[in-house]
C-alpha positions as CSV (number, residue, x, y, z in Angstrom):
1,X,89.5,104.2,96.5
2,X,90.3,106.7,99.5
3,X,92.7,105.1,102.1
4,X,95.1,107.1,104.4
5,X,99.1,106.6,105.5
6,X,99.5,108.9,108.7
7,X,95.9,109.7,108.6
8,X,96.3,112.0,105.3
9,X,94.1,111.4,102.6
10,X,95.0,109.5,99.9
11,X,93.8,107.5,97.0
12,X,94.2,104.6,94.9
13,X,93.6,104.5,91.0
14,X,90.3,102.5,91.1
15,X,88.3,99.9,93.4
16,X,90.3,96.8,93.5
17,X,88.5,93.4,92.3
18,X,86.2,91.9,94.7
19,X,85.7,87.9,96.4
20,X,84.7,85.7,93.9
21,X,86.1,87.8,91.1
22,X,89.4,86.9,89.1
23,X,92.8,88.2,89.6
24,X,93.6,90.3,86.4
25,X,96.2,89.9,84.0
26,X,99.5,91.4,85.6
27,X,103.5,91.4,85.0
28,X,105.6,91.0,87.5
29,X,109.6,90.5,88.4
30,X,111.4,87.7,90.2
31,X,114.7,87.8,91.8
32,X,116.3,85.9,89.0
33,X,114.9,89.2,86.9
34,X,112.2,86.8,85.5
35,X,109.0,87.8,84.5
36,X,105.8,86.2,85.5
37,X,102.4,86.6,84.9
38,X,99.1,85.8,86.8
39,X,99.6,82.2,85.3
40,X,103.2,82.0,86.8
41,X,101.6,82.4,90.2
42,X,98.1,80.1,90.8
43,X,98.0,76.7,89.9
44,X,97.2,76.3,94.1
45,X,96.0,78.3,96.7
46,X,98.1,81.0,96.5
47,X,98.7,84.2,99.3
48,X,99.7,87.2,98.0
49,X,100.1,89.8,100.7
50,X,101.0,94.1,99.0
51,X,103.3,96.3,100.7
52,X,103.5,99.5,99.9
53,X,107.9,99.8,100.1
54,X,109.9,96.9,101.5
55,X,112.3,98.7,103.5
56,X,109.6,100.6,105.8
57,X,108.6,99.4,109.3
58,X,105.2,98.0,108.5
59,X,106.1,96.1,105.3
60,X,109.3,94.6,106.7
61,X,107.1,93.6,110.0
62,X,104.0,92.6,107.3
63,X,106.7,89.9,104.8
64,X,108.7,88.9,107.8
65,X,105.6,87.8,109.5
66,X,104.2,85.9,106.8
67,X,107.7,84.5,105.9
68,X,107.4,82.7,109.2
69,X,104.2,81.5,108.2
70,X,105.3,80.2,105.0
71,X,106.5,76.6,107.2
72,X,103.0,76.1,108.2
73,X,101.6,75.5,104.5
74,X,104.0,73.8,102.4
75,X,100.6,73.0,100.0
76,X,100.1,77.3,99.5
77,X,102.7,79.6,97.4
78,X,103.3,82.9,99.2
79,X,103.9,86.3,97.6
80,X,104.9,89.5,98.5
81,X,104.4,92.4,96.2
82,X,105.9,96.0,96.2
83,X,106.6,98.4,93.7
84,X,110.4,98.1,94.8
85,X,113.1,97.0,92.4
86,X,114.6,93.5,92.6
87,X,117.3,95.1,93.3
88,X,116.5,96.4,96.4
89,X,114.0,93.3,97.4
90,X,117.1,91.0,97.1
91,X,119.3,93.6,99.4
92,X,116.5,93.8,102.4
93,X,116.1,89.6,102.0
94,X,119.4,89.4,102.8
95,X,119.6,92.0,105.6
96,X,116.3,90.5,107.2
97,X,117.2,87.0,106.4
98,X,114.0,86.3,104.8
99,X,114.0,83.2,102.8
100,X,110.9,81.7,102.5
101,X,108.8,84.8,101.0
102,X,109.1,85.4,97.2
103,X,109.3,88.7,96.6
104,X,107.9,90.2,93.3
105,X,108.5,93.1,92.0
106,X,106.2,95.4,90.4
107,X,108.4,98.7,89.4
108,X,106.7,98.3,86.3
109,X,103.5,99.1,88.1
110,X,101.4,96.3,86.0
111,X,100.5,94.5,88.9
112,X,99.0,98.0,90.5
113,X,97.5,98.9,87.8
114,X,95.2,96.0,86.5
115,X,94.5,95.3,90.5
116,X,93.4,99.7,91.1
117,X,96.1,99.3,94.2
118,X,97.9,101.4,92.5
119,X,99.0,105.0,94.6
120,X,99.9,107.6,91.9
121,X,100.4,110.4,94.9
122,X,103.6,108.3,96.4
123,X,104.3,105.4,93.3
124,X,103.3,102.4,95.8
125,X,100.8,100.0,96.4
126,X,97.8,99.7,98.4
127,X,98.7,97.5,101.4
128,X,96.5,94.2,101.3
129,X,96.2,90.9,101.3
130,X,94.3,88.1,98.7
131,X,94.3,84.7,98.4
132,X,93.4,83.0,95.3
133,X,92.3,79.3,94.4
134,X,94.2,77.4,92.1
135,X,92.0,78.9,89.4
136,X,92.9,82.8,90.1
137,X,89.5,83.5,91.8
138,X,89.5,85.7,95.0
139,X,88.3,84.2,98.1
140,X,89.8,86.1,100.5
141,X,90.4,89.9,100.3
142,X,92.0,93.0,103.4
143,X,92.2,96.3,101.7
144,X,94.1,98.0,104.5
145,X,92.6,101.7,105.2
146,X,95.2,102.8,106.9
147,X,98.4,102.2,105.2
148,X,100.7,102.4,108.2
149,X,99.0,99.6,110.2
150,X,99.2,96.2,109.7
151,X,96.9,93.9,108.0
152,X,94.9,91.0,110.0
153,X,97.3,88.3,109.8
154,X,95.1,86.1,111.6
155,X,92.3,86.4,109.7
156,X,94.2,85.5,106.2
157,X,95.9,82.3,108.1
158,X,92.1,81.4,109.7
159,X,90.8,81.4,106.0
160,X,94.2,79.1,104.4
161,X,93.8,76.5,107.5
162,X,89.8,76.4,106.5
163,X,90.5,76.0,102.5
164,X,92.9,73.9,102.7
């Protein structure tokens, strides 16, 4: 799939899965350096929200707003996923004091690569957004074009208040 960051051309490995589709089988790392799969992470309705590297503007902006949003929906696990290592999730946590988000990490690129959000050009992920039913089906997807704006936080929190 073609997206852009700074308007130059780049692309992902494949066309991401669609609504109403499951989420693939993945691998991914917690903070405690434990690894979970796509089992780990439904079992509820369940955000996940992609950033393409943690410690640049729009995916610090993108975890820290949904960190806040986190308090709203105490019934819905929130996720954030980058192709950064633990190590350096757990270091901008603490420097942003986010608590609330679990970050995942995906160095492995497993999580990229069964979702095509993978970026081979610049080893990151597409940035977007899904949220899953407790079964792993996707009813809400934002495959953000442009990788350096933001995603449409109000539509993802509109479509969690009405599945609630």
């Amino acid at each position: 799939m073609q997206i852009t960051r700074h308007d130059q051309p780049i692309e992902t490995i494949g066309t991401p899965p669609s609504i109403g589709e499951q989420l693939p089988d993945f691998k991914l790392v917690t903070a405690q350096h434990k690894t979970v799969s796509r089992d780990d992470l439904i079992g509820q309705l369940t955000l996940i929200s992609i950033v393409p590297d943690i410690n640049t503007r729009v995916c610090s902006i993108q975890t820290k707003h949904f960190n806040t949003t986190v308090d709203q929906f105490d019934d819905i696990h929130f996720y954030t996923i980058s192709t950064n290592t633990v190590a350096q999730q757990q270091d901008w946590c603490a420097a942003e004091g986010v608590h609330n988000m679990q970050l995942l990490s995906d160095e492995q690129l497993s999580f990229g690569k069964a979702m095509n959000l993978y970026v081979p050009s610049n080893n990151t992920l597409q940035r977007s957004i899904f949220i899953v039913d407790a079964t792993g089906k996707i009813g809400y997807q934002e495959l953000v074009v442009e990788q350096t704006q933001e995603p449409d936080y109000q539509a993802a929190i509109t479509f969690l208040e009405n599945a609630r």
